[in-house]
N, C-alpha and C positions, 0 to 999 in steps of 0.2 A: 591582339595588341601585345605587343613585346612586355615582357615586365620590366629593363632598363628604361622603357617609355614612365613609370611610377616606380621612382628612387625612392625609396624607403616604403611604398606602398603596401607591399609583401610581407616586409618583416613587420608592422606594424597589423595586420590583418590576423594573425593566429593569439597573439595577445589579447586584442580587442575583442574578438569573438568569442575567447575563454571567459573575460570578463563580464561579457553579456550573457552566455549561456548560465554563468555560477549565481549572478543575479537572479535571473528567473528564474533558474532552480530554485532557491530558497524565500522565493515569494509564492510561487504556484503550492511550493510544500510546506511551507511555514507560515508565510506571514499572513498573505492574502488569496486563498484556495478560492476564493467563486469568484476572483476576476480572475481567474486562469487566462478567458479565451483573448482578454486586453492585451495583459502581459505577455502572451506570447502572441500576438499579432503585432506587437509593439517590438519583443526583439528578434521578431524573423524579418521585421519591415528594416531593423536597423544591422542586422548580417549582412543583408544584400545589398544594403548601401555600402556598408564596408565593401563588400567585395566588388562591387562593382567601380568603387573608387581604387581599388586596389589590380583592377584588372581583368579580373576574373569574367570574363562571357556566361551571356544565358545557356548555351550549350554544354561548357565545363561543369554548371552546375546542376547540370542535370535535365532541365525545361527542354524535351527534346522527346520525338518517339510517342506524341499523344499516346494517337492508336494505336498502337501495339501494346504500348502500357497501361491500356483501359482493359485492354484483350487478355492480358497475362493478368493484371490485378484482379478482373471480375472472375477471371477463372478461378485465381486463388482463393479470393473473398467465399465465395461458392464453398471450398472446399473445408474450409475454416466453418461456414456453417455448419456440414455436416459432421466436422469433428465435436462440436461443439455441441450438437443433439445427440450426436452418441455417446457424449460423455456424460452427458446430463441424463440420459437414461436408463442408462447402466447402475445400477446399485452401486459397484467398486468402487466407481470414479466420480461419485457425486457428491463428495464431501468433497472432494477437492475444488468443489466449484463455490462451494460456502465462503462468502464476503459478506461479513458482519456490515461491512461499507455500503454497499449498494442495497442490503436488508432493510436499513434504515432510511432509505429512500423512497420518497410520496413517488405517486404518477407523473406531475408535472416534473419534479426533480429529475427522476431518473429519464423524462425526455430530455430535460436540460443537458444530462450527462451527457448522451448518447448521441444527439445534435449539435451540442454546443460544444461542450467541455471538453470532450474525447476531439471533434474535427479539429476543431480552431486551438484548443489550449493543451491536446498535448501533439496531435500528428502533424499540424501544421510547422511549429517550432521545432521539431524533430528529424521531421525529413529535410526542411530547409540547409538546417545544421549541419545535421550527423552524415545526409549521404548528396547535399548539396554543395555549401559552403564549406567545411572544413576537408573533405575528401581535395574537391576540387585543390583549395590552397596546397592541403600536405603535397599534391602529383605535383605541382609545380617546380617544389623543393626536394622532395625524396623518392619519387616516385610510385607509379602507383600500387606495387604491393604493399609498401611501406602508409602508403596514404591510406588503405584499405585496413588495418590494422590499426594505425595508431585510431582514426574515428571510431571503428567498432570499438575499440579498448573506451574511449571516452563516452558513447553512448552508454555501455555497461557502466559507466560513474555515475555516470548521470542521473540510474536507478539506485542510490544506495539510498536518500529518502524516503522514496517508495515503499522501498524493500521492508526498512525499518515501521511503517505503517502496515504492511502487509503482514511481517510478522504477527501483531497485534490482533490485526483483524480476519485470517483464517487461520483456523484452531488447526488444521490438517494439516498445514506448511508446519504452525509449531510443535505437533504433534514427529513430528519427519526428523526434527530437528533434537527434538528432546529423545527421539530411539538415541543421541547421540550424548547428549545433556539434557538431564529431567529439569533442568532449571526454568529450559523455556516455556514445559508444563506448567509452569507457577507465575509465568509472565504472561500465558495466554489466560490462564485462569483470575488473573489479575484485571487485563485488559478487556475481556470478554466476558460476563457474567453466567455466560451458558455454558461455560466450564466452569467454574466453579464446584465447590459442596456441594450438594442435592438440599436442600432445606429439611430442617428437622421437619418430623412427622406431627403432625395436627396433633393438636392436644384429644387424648379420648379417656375410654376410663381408666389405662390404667397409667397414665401421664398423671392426671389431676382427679383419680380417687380417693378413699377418704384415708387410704394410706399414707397418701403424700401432702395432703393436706389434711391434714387430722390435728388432734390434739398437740401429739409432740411435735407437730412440725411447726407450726404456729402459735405454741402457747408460749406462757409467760419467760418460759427456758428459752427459749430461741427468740424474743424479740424485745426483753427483758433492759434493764436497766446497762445490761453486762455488754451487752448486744450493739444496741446504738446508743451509748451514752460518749462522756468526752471521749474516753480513751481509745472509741474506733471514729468517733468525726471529727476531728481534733485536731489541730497547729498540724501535726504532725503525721496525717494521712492524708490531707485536704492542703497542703501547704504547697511553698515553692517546691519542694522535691519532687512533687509529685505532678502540678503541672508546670513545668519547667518545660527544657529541651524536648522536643518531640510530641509535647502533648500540649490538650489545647488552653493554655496560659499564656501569660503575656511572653515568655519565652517560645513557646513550639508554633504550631500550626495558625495563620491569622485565619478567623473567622471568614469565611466566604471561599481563604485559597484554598485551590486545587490541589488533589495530593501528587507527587512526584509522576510526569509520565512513563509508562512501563518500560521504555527506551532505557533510563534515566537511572535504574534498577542491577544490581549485580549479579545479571542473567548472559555476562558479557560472551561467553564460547558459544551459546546456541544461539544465538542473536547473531551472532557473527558468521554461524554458518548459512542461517537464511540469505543475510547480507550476500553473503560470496556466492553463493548459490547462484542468488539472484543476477549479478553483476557479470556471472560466466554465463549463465544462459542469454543473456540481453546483449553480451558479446557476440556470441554465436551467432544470436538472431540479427545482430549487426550487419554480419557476412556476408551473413542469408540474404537481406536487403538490397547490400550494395549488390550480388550478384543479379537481383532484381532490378535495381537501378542500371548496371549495364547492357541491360539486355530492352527494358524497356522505360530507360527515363524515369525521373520520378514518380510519373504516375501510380507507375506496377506498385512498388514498397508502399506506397502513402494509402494504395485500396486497400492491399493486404492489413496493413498497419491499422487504419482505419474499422476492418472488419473484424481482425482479433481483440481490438481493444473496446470499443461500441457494443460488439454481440454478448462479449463475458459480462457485462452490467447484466441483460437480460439473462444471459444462461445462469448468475449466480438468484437472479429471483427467479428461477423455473426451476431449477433444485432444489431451492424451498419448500417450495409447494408440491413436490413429489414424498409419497411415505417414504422411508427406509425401508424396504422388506425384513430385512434379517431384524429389526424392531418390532415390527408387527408380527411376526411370529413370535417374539417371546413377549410380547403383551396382550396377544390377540387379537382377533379378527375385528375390521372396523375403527379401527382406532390409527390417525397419522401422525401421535405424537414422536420428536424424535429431538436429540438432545440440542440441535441446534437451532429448534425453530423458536 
């Protein structure tokens, strides 16, 4: 069907489709994360309405090439598995599969992810989108190396929430970042409790001997009239100066709220290169897609898609559960502690 056949169809089609993908962005990342698989069955149902009021054929957007797309995708799915065990088995490359996110996930949850939340709530709105719908519109108008680029450009947008969670929750990405800016070291360590300090050492005897607690440490000198009387609890240590701004008084912190998210933090340069980081690689692998998308239809991109993002839930809890070596050498034999578990 001609696009003069839908007068203004076209040009209302790349607007409207902005405007729905930026919405469910920031509901799947912000507002409301476990109805991911709603929200994006809700705005991949409402792209193809658009597009399909706009013109656009099941063919343009991809729905074409089953079989050959199940052929290329299972191949690749395949292959993606086994990068994905050798990464996770390797010593070097296993911290990089540490996701604080999926660590914190039950049994049932992490099937939720990996059936639900991964198919429907991020690979189904994404292929639709990114190598369905808006490729197709851009060929109509700019053609298709032009259409090829600007959706990869806009997929890679797409992940700078992500990203910003990601940073947060593997210590290794912010570890990458901080060879650049040690700042993001103190934002992972912030976000992530297993970076952090090491906890002081247990009280033994020579913490709480009779050195430290003896006479002079606890007598009448140290806890004396001088000590806690007015002049140390007083108007004027215990007052508004003191919990004021920032602290927990009627001026700082309210009771119950949360403290500032580590995003929210002025760790802005190495935070920014995760981001970027991010946003170039999901480019790439944009490319990557759409080359899979012409060759075999959506299919191929949405297995592949599907496989790398489903299987790293599991692979980041089977790097858990693996020792460190180069740990167990300098703690000794038998023992799997290791900093991120």
């Amino acid at each position: 069907m001609k696009e003069e056949e839908h007068p203004g169809g076209q040009g209302h089609l790349l607007p409207s489709a902005l405007a729905v993908l930026l919405a469910a962005n920031v509901m799947n990342n912000r507002v409301a994360r476990r109805i991911a698989p709603l929200t994006s069955a809700a705005a991949a149902g409402t792209l193809l309405l658009l597009a399909r009021r706009a013109g656009l054929t099941w063919e343009e957007m991809g729905f074409t090439r089953g079989r050959k797309g199940a052929r290329i995708g299972g191949t690749l799915a395949a292959a993606v598995t086994a990068a994905y065990a050798g990464g996770v088995l390797l010593p070097a490359t296993r911290k990089l599969f540490h996701d604080e996110r999926a660590l914190r996930l039950s049994r049932a949850r992490l099937l939720e992810e990996t059936l639900i939340q991964v198919p429907v709530g991020t690979v189904l709105l994404e292929e639709v989108a990114f190598r369905g719908v808006l490729p197709a519109a851009l060929r109509r108008t700019h053609g298709p190396t032009t259409s090829v680029l600007a959706s990869s450009a806009l997929f890679g947008l797409w992940h700078v929430l992500p990203a910003v969670d990601m940073a947060a929750a593997n210590p290794s990405l912010g570890g990458l970042a901080a060879a650049a800016d040690p700042g993001l070291g103190d934002l992972a360590a912030t976000a992530v409790p297993a970076l952090a300090d090491p906890a002081p050492a247990s009280p033994g005897p020579d913490t709480l001997g009779p050195d430290t607690l003896g006479p002079d440490t606890l007598g009448p000198d140290t806890l004396g009239p001088d000590t806690l009387g007015p002049d140390t609890l007083g108007p004027d240590t215990l007052g508004p100066d003191t919990l004021g701004p920032g602290g927990p008084g009627p001026g700082g912190t309210k009771p119950g709220a949360s403290a500032r998210p580590p995003w929210t933090r002025r760790r802005g340069p190495a935070l920014a290169a995760v981001v970027a980081g991010t946003v170039v690689s999901t480019t790439a692998a944009g490319v990557f897609f759409h080359e899979l998308r012409r060759r075999g239809g959506l299919l191929a991109p949405s297995l592949t898609h599907l496989a790398t993002n489903s299987l790293g839930f599991l692979a980041a809890r089977a790097a858990a559960l693996l020792p460190d070596r180069r740990e167990d050498k300098d703690q000794g034999v038998g023992t799997t502690w290791n900093d991120s578990a």
